[in-house]
N, C-alpha and C positions, 0 to 999 in steps of 0.2 A: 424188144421194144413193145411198149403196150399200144393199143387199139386206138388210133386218134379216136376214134368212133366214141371210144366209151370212156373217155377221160371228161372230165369237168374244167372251165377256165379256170384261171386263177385269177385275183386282184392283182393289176399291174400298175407298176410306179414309175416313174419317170425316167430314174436310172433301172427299171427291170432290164435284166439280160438281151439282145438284140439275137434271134436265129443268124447262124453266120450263113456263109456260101455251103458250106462242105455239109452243116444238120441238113438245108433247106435243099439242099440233093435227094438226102436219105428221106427226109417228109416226103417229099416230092410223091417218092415211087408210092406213096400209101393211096395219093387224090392223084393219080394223075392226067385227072380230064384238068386239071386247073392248071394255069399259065403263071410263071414267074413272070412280073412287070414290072417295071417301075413309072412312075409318075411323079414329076415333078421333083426327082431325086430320091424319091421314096419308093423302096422296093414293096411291091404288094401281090397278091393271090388275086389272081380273077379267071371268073369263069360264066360264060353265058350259054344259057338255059332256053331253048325253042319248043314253040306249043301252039299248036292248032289254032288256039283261038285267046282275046284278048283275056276272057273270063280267067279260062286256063294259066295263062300268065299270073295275072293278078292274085289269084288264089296264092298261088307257088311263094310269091312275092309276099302276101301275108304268112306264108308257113315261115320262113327268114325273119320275117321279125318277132314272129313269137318265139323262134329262136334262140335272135339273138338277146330279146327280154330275160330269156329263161337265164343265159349266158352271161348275162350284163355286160357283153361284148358285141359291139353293132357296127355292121360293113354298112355299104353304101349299095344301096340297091338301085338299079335303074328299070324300071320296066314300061314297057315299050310292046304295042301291038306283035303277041306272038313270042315276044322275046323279053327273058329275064337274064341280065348281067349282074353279079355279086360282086364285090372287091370287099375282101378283108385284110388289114393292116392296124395295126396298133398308133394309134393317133399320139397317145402320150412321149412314142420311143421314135417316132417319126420310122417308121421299119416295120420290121417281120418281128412276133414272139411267136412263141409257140401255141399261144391263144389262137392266132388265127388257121392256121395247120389244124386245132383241134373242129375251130367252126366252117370250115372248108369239110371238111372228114362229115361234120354232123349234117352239114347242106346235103352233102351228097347223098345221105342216110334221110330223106325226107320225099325219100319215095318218088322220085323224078324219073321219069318213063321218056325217053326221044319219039316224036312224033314218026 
């Protein structure tokens, strides 16, 4: 399996492929600080980010969306005094692709340090 790390999104459509149970196992073990979730019947990737201080956060928070610009794939960020939570999920397929496995993988690769 290649490097979520170093793979590129793809353009995704409507009918793209949905990650089942049994891939979104094997992803898993690559990010495994991240949580399978689901919400509102949508399975999604989340994983929340703590830091010292508000600034710290925020920055973090901007690294994700330049990101997800680069990726033309964008989670929903929350941040919050000290604390940055990410959810990536594919909006068009109401689910999991393997676009968000890829931007989970790159989150993690943007140099996040635990207080």
């Amino acid at each position: 399996m290649d490097d979520l790390n170093e793979l590129k999104c793809e353009a995704c459509v409507a009918d793209a492929p949905r990650v089942e149970a049994d891939e979104a196992k094997t992803l898993l073990t690559e990010i495994p600080e991240w949580a399978l979730i689901e919400r509102d019947g949508v399975p999604q990737l989340e994983r929340a980010f703590t830091f010292r201080t508000f600034k710290q956060a925020w920055a973090f928070s901007d690294k994700v969306a330049t990101l997800a610009e680069a990726e033309g794939h964008h989670p929903a960020i929350l941040l919050e005094w000290g604390k940055v939570t990410v959810t990536w999920w594919t909006h068009k397929i109401h689910g999991l692709h393997k676009n968000d496995f890829i931007c989970a993988a790159k989150t993690d690769a943007l140099g996040y340090e635990a207080p």
